[in-house]
C-alpha positions in Angstrom: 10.3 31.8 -0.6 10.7 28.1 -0.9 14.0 28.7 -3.1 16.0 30.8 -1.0 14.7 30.6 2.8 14.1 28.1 5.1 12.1 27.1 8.7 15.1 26.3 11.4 14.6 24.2 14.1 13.2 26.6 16.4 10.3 27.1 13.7 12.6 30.9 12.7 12.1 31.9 8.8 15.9 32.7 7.6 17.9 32.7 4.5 19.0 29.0 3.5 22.4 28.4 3.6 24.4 26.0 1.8 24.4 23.3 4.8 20.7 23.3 4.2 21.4 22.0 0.5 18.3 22.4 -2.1 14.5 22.4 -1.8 12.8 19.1 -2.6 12.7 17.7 -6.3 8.9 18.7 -6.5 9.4 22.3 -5.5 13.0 23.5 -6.6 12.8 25.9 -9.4 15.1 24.4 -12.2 14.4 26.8 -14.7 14.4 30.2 -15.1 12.4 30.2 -18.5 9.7 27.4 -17.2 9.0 27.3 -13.4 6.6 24.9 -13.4 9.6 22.5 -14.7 11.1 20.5 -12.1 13.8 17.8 -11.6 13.0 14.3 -13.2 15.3 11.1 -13.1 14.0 7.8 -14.6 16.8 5.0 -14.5 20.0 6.5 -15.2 18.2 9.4 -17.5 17.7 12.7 -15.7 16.2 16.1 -17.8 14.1 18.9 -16.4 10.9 19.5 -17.7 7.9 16.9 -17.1 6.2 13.8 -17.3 4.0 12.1 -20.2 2.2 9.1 -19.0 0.1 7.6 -22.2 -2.8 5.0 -21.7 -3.4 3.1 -25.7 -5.8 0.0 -26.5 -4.1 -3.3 -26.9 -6.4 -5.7 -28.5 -5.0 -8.2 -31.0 -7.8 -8.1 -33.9 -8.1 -3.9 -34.4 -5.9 -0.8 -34.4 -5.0 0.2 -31.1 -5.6 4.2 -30.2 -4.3 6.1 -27.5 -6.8 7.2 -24.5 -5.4 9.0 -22.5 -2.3 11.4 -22.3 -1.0 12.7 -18.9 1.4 15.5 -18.5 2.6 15.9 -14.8 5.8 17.2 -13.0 8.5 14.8 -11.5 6.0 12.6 -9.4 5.9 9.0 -8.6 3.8 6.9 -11.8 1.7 5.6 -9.0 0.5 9.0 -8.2 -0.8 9.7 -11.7 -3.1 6.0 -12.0 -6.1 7.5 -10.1 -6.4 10.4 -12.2 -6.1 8.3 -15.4 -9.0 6.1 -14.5 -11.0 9.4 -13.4 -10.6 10.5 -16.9 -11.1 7.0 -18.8 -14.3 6.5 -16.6 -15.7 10.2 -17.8 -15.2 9.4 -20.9 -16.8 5.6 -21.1 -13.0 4.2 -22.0 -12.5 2.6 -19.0 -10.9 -1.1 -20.1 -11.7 -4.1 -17.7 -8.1 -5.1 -17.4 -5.5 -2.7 -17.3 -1.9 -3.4 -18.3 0.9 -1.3 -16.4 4.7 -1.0 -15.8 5.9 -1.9 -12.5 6.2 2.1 -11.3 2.4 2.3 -11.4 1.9 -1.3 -9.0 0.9 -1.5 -5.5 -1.1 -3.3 -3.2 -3.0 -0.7 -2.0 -3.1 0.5 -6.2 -4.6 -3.2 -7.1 -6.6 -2.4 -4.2 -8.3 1.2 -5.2 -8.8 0.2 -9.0 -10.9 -2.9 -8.3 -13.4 -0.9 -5.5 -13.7 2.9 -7.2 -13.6 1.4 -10.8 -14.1 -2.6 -11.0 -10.2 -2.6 -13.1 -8.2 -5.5 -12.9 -5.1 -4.2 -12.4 -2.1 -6.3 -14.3 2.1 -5.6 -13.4 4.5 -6.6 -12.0 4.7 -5.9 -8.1 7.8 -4.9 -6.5 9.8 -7.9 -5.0 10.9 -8.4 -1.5 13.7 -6.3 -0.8 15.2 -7.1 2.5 18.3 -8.4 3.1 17.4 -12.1 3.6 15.5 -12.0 0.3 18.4 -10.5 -1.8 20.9 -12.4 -0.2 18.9 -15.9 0.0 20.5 -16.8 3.2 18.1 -16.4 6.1 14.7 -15.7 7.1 13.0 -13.6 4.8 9.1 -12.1 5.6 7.4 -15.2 3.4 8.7 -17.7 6.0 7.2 -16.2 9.4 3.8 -17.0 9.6 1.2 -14.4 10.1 -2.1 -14.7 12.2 -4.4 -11.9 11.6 -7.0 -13.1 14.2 -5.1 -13.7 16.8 -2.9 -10.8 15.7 0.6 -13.5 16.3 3.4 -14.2 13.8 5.4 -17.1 14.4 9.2 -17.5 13.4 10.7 -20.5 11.5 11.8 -21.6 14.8 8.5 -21.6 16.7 8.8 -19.0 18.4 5.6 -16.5 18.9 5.3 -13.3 19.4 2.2 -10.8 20.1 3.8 -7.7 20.1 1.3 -6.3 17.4 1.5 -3.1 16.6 0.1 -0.4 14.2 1.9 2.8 14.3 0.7 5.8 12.6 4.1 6.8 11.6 4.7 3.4 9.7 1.2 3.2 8.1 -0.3 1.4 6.2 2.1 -1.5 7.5 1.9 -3.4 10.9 4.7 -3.8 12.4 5.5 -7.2 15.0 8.4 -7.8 17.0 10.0 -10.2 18.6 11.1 -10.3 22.1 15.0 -10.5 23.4 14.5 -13.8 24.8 13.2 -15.4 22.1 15.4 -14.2 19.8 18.8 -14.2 21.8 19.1 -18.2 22.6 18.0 -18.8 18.7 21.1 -20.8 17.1 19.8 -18.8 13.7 19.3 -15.4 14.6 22.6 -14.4 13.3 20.7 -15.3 9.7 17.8 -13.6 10.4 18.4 -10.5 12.0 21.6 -8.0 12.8 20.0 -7.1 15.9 18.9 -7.9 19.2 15.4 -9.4 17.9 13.7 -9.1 14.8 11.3 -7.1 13.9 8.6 -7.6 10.8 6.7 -5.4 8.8 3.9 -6.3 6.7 0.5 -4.9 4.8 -2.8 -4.9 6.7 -4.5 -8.0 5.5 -6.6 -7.4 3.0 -3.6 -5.9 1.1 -1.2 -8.5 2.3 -3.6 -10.9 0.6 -3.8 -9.0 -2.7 0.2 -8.6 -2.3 0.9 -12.5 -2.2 -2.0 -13.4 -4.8 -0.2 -11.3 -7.5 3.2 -11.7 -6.4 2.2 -15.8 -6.9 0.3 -15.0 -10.2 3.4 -13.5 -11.8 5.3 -16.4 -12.0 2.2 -18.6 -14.1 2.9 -18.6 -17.7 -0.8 -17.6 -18.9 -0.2 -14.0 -16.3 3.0 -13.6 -18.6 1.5 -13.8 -22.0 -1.6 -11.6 -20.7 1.1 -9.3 -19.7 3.4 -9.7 -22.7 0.3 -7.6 -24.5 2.0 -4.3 -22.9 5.2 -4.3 -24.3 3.4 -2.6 -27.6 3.4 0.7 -25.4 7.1 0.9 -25.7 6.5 1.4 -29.6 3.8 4.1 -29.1 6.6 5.7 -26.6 9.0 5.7 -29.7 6.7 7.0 -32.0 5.8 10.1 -29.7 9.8 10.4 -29.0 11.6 9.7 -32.6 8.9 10.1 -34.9 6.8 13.6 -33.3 9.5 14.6 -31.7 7.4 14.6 -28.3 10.5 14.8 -25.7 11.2 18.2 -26.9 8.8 20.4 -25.1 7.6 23.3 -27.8 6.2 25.4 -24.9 6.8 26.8 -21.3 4.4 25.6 -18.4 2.0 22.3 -17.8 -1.4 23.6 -19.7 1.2 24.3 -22.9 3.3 21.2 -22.8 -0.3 19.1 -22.2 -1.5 20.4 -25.4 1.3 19.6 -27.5 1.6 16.2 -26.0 -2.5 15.8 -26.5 -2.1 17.2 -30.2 0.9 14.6 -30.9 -1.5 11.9 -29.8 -3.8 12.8 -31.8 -2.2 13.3 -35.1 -0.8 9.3 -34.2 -4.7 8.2 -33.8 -5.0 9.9 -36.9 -2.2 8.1 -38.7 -2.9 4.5 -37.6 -6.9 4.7 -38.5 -6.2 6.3 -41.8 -4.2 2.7 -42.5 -6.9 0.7 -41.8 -9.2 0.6 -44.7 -12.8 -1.2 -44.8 -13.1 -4.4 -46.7 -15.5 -3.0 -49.3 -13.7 0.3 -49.6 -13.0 1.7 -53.0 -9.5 3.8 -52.3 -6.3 2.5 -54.0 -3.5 4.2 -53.1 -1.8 6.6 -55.5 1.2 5.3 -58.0 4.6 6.3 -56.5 5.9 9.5 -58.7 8.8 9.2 -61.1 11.0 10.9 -58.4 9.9 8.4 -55.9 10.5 5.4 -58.0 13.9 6.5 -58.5 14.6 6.8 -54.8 12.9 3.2 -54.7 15.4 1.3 -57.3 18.5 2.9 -55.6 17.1 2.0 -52.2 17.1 5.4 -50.9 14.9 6.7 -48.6 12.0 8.5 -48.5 12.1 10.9 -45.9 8.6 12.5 -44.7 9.1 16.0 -42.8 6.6 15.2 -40.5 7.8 11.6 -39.2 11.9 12.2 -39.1 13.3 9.3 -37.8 10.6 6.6 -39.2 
């Protein structure tokens, strides 16, 4: 129904039309073979099918397995964290830190991982993006100062403004602005806003806190060696994709593809604890074969069927 009709504006069920243009990402039907596949685009890579999130150990001094696999339609990463902790908490994994790429961060994410599980979230939060920010000429957010008591902002200028508001339609944020008069004798306001008086949007307090405290933290140099611990997920990404062969889906629908991606993590648990051998154990490994030391001496490679690519 979703596919080929549509609710007009006087709430009428009729055929869409091409001035409609297509159903959103997360319902359009992209396949005719798979319709639980659905429209993904990550950077300048687009491919329909799904989603693998993967959650691994990072600690320096042991082999690091992975703990969680998550196979979900085009969604935003945010959307998958709580579900990852569910799952890590069920089954005692749950890590105190927790080292993420900057599609998984957000206040209100740092937020619900430190009250429902007691995580220390760790990424990179999303800088400022307005225009003063990007351009660096003019007033950005960080130079008004906000007073959550007496519910005021003041401008660079001096000027304040009470005009506090928080609308359900731009929730979470609060949303302040300034009036015409102060704003239309200011020598600067051509800097700060494009307007008639500016307006500024911010996160309730608590989360405005949490938003400047890691937004600060990013930029000390002990943050960006915790962090640099994450980069060894791109290899385990890598190792799914060039040496399993894990971006090829083997299967049609979620449940299938979730298994496959499940299985390939297991098999590289499997690999990287059966190279870690006790200090007292008693395995050698076997003598390469005559075949294999004549690969060796010409320096040709050793190809294994089950890790093409490696």
């Amino acid at each position: 129904m979703v596919q080929q009709f549509v609710v007009d504006a006087r709430g009428r069920l009729r055929p869409r039309r091409e001035k409609d243009g297509q159903p959103p990402a997360g319902l359009q039907v992209c396949s005719a073979y798979d319709l639980q596949a659905r429209f993904v685009l990550r950077g300048n890579t687009r491919w329909t099918g799904y989603l693998a999130h993967v959650t691994e150990t990072c600690d320096d001094h042991s082999v690091n397995v992975i703990t969680d696999v998550a196979t979900l339609v085009s969604s935003g990463d945010s959307r998958a964290l709580p579900a990852i902790h569910t799952r890590l908490k069920r089954h005692r994994l749950l890590p105190a830190e927790h080292l993420v790429d900057g599609g998984y961060t957000s206040a209100a994410g740092f937020d619900a991982a430190a009250r429902s599980h007691k995580i220390t979230l760790i990424g990179p939060l999303p800088a400022n993006n307005s225009r003063q920010r990007e351009t660096d000429n003019g007033f950005a957010r960080e130079n008004f100062i906000i007073d959550f008591d007496r519910h005021e902002v003041t401008c660079p200028n001096g000027k304040v403004s009470g005009n506090w508001n928080e609308l359900p339609v731009m929730a979470p944020y609060v949303v302040v602005r300034f009036d015409k008069r102060q704003c239309g004798p200011c020598p600067e306001r051509s800097s700060c806003t494009r307007g008639a008086a500016r307006t500024v949007n911010f996160l309730p307090r608590h989360l405005h806190e949490i938003q400047a405290r890691n937004r600060t933290d990013q930029q000390d140099l002990q943050w960006k060696r915790t962090y640099a611990s994450r980069s060894g997920v791109e290899g385990t990404v890598n190792e799914l994709v060039s040496g399993h062969r894990a971006r090829r889906c083997r299967y049609h629908g979620t449940v299938k593809t979730h298994v496959q991606h499940v299985l390939t993590a297991i098999a590289i648990n499997i690999e990287r604890l059966s190279e870690q051998e006790t200090e007292d154990s008693t395995y050698r490994p076997r003598q390469p074969t005559a075949f294999q030391q004549y690969l060796d001496a010409r320096g040709l490679p050793r190809p294994l069927w089950w890790r093409q690519g490696k």
